[in-house]
N, C-alpha and C positions, 0 to 999 in steps of 0.2 A: 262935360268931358271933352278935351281936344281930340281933334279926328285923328285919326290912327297914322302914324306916319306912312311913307311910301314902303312898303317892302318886294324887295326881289323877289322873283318866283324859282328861280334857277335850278339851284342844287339844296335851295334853304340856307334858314340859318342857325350856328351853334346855338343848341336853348339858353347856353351865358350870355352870348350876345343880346340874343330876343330880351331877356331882360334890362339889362342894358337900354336896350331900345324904348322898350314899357316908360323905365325909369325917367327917361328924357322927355318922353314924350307927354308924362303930365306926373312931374315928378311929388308933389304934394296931394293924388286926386289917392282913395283909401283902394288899396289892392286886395287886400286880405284882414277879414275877422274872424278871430277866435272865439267862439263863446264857450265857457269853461260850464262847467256842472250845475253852477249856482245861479248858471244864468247874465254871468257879468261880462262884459265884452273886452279884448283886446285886439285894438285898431293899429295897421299897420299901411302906410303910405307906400308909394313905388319905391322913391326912395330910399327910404328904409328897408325898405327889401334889399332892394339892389345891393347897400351897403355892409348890410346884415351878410349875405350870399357872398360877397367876396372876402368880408372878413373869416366866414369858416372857411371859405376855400382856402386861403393861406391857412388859415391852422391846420386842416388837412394836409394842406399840402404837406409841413414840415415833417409827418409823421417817417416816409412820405405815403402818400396815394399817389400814383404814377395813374398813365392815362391807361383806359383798359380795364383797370383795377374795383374791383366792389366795393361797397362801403353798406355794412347792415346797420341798419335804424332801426333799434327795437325801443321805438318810445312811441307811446301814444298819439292821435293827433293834437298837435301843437304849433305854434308859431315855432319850435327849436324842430319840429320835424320838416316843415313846408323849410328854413332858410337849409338848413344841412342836404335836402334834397336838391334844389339850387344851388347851393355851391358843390356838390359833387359832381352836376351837369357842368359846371362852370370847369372843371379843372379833368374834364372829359371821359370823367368815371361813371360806374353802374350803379345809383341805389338799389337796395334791396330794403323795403318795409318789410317788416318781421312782425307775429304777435311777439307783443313784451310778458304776456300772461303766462306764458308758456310753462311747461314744470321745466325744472333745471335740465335733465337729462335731454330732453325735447329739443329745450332751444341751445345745447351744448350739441346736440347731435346735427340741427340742421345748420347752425355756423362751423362746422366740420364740414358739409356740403359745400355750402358758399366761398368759405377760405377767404375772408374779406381781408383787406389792409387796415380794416383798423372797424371794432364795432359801437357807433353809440347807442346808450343804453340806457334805462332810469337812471341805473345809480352814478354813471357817469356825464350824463348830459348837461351836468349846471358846472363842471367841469369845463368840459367842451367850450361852453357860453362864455366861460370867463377867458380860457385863452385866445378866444376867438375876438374878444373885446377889445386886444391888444393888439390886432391886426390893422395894416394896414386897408383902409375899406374904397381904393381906387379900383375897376376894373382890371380882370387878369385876361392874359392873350388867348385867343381862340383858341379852342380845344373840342372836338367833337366825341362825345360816349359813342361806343360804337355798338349801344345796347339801350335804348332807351331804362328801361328798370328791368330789374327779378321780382316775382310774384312768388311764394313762396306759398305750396302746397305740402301740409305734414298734418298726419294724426295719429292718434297712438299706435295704430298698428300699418304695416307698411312701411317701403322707403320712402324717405324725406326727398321732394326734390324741388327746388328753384325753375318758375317756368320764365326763360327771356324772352323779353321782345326784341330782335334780333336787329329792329331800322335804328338806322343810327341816329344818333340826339339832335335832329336838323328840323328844326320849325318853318314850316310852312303856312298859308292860309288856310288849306284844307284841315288842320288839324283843329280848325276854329269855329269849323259850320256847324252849327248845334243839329241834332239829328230831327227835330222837325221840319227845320226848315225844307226835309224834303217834299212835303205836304203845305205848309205855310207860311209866308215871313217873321222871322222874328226877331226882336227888337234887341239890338246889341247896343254897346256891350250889357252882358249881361248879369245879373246877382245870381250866383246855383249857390244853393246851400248843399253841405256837404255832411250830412247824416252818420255815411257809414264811416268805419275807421279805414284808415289811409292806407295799409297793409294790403288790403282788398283792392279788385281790378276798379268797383265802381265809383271809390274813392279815389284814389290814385291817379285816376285818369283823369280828374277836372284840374290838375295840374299845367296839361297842356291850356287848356282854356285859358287860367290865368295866363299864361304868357301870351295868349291874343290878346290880351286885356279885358278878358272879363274879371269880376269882383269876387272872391270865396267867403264866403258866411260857413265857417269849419265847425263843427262839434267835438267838442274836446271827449263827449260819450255821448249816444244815442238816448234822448228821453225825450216822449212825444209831447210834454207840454213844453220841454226848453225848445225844440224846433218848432213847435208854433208861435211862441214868442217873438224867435228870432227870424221867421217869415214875417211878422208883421212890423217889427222892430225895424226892419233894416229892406221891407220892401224887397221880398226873395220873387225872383222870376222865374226861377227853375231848381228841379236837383230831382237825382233818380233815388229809388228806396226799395229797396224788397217787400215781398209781400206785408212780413210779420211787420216790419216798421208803417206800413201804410195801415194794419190792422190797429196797430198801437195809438198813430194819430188820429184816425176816425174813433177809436173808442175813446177818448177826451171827453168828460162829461159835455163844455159847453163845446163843444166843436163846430156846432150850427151856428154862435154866434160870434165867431172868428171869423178876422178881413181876413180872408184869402185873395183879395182883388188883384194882387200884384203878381199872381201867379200866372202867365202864358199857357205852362205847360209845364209836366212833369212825366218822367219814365221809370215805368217798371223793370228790374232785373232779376235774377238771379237764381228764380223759382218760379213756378206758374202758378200766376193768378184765379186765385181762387172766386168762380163769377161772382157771388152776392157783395165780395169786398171791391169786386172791379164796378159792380152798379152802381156802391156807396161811392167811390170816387167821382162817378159819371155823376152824381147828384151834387158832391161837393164842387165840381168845377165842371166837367161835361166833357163829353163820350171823345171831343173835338179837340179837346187838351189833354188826354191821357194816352203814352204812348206805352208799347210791351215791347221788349226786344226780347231775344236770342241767341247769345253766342256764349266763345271758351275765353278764358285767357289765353289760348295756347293761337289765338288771331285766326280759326279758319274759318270763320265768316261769321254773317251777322242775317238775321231774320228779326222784321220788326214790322208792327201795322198800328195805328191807331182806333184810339176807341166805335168811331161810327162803323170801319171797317170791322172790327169785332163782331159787334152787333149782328153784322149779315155773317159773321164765319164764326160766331160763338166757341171760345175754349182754343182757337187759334194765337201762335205766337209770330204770324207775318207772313212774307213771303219775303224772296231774298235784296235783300237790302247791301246798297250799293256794290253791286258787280256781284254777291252773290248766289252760287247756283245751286240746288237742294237736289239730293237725291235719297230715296230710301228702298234699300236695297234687302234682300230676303236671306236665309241662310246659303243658298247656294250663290250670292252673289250679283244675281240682278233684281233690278228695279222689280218694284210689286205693283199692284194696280193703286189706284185711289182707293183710300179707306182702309185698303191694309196694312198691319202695320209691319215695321222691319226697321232697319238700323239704320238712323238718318246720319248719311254724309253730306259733305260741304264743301266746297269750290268756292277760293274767291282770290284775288290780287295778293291779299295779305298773306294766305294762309301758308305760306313757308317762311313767315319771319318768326318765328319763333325754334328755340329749342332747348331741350332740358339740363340741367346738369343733378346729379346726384343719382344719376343710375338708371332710372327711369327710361323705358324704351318709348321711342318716337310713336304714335299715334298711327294707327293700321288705315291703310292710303291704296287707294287705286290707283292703276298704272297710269290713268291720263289724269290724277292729282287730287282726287278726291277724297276727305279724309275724316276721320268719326273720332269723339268722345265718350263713343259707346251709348248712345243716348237712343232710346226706341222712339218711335211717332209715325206717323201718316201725313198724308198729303191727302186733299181734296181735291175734286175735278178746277177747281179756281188756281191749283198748284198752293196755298193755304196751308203750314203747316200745323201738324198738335202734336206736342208733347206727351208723349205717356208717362215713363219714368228715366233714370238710367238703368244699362240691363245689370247693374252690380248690384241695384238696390230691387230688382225683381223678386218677389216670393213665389215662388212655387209651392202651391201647399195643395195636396190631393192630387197633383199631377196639373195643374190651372196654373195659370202666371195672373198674377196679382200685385199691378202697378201702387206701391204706397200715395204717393203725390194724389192720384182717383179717388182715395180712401179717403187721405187726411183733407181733402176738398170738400168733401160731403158733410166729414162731421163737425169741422170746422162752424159750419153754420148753424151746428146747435144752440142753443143761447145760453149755455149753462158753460159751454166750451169756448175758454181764452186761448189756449193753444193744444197741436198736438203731433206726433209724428206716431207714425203706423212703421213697423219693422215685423220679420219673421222671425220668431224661435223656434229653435227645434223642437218636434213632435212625434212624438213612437207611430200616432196616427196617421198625422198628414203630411209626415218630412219633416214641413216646418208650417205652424199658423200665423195666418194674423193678428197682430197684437199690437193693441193703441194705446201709449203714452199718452192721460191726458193733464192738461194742465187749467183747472176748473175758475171759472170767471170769478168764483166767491169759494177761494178754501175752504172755508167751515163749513161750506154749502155743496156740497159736490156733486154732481148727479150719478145715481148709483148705475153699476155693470151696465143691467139691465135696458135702465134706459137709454143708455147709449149703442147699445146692441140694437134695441129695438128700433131706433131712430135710425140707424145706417140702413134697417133692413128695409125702410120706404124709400130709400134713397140710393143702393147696391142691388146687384146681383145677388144671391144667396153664397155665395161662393169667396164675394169679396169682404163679407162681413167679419170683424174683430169676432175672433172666437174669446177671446179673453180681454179685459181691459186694466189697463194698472193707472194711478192717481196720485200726482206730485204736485210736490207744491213748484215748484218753474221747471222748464222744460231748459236742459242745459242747453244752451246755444250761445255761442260764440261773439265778439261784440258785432260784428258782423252778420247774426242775426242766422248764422248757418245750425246743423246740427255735425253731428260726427253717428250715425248710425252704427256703424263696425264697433264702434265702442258700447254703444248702448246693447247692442246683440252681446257683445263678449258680456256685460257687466250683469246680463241676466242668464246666461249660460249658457251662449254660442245658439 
């Protein structure tokens, strides 16, 4: 790979140009793979990008997309979603990745939110490709978004609202340090495979990456033998994945006899690792390669430690990571001691670049700028944070608070249990109980009520145990690998 050209440090530079830059700079080396469902690869050179990227910008353009302006992508990840994202940076606009699953009303409701210039979309994107074919594919003149992308938060119930990242579309180096490197060098440029769908912060974001010139190895959909293929395939040196997707790949019948060797390092998000899956990892690659982070899309900070560090702070997600500063504060508003728990805020550089549109009120901030997602946890005497739940998804059942995430970490490690989410329904006895969704390793085979009661209670509190248990065949989640809980409470009767 040619070395990286020289880049200013200044003010940055437009991400149209950065690619530009990429393009010249090793115009035939592969920038981006697709690998579709079936396993089969589409390779795409700098080049090709680059020229790809300015021919949608003119088709864009003509519509027109003025600077400023959004553009929602509700298409899957694809090579037509990574060039349409580039070319809307090129021509100084806002993506917004969208689910394309959506039900009509849903995703009619949140492009009323967004009010885009124009939306691509399954049924129109081979469309798009073909007038974009027609284009002229030279370079267009500097244009800076003045919103790097919209994150689009909606579920059935609730308003819809788009979260922006508010720094404008200007590449820098810092946007290119991989987050180990805080702990150890690692080897650029780099291969990240790209797991989750593009819609999502964790996807989304290795965007930036390719424009430093790392490689994307993209999933056209999340399946844990087509990502191990394509980690050995194409020699993956990193990518982050949520819990359930790291559950998925470790349960791979042959997984012990997969070349992981190309792997550096990989990072958890989204959810808190549940320990027995974070030791399988530490055995798959080791304690020293496996990082956990912590934060929002809405940018107010980041917590992140790695695996040997775990080990001493067990069920910890970091302490604050770059420039950020933790606090967890009680219901009257100050800080609690170590071990107690209370409402963890956050302090950091970024944390004002972000803001909402579609209604949504700004996130509850203390006066010297410290600000929450509502999320509960503690601190350790090391300053060490732990997640307990969010306080939306708290039960209170018998007058006790009863963190889901505690639950479904315990029974997870059943052997008979592939997946599960713990929610509260209401209860004439206890307000509301405990109640676990599960989703059983062998259908046919399910482990009855009982045992699963029984099994939580060597492993809970008496208090935290599923008073009742229910049994599906897949636990609905998102391709993203999320749930929608409000839904699953409405769907069983509030």
């Amino acid at each position: 790979m040619p070395e990286s050209p020289q880049q200013p440090d200044v003010d940055g530079i437009p991400f149209g140009r950065q690619l530009s830059i990429r393009a010249a700079a090793d115009p035939d080396g592969p920038a981006l793979i697709v690998v579709g469902k079936d396993g089969s690869d589409t390779k795409v050179s700098w080049s090709e990008l680059e020229r790809s990227a300015n021919q949608w910008a003119r088709a864009l353009q003509s519509v027109p997309v003025p600077e400023g302006a959004m553009v929602a992508l509700s298409v899957p990840n694809s090579v037509e979603l990574v060039v349409a994202t580039l070319a809307t940076w090129k021509l100084g606009a806002t993506p917004v990745p969208m689910r394309w699953d959506l039900p009509a009303w849903e995703h009619e409701r949140l492009i009323e939110v967004i009010d885009p210039a124009v939306t691509i979309a399954e049924d129109n994107v081979a469309s798009w490709a073909g007038r974009a074919a027609r284009q002229d594919d030279t370079p267009l003149p500097d244009a800076v978004s003045p919103a790097v992308s919209g994150i689009c938060s909606s579920g059935s119930t609730g308003l819809p609202k788009v979260i922006l990242n508010t720094s404008p579309a200007q590449w820098t180096p810092a946007h290119n340090v991989p987050f180990m490197a805080q702990w150890t060098p690692v080897t650029q440029p780099q291969t990240i495979l790209v797991p989750a769908p593009m819609y999502h912060t964790n996807g989304f974001v290795t965007l930036t990456y390719l424009l430093g010139g790392d490689m994307l190895v993209v999933l056209e959909k999340f399946d844990a033998r087509v990502a191990l293929d394509a980690i050995e395939r194409h020699r993956v040196t990193t990518f982050t994945a949520t819990p359930t997707m790291l559950s998925r790949i470790a349960d791979v019948p042959d997984i012990a006899s997969r070349d992981l060797s190309s792997i550096e390092w990989i990072m958890q998000g989204a959810a808190v690792m549940p320990p027995h899956l974070l030791r399988r990892w530490f055995e798959l690659l080791s304690p020293q390669q496996v990082l956990m982070a912590y934060g929002m899309t809405e940018n107010l900070g980041l917590t992140a430690l790695r695996g040997d560090e775990w080990l001493e702070h067990p069920g910890s997600v970091g302490r604050g990571f770059r420039d950020t500063e933790i606090r967890v504060l009680g219901d009257d508003g100050q800080p609690v001691p170590p071990g107690e728990f209370g409402e963890i805020y956050l302090r950091a550089p970024m944390n004002d670049q972000y803001r909402y549109i579609g209604g949504a009120t700004q996130l509850p901030r203390t006066a010297d700028g410290f600000a929450t997602a509502g999320d509960i946890g503690h601190l350790d005497a090391d300053g060490y944070l732990f997640i307990a739940d969010r306080r939306t998804d708290m039960i209170v059942t018998g007058g006790a608070n009863v963190f889901p995430a505690e639950v479904e970490s315990a029974l997870i490690e059943h052997p008979q249990i592939a997946d599960v989410v713990v929610i509260g329904i209401s209860d004439a006895q206890w307000g509301r109980r405990v109640h676990a969704v599960v989703q059983a390793t062998e259908i046919s085979a399910p482990p009855t009520e009982q045992d699963v009661i029984l099994f939580a209670k060597g492993k809970l509190a008496g208090y935290k145990v599923p008073k009742t248990v229910e049994f599906v065949e897949e636990i609905p989640r998102t391709a993203a690998t999320k749930v929608n809980r409000s839904a699953m409470v409405e769907a069983r009767g509030g």
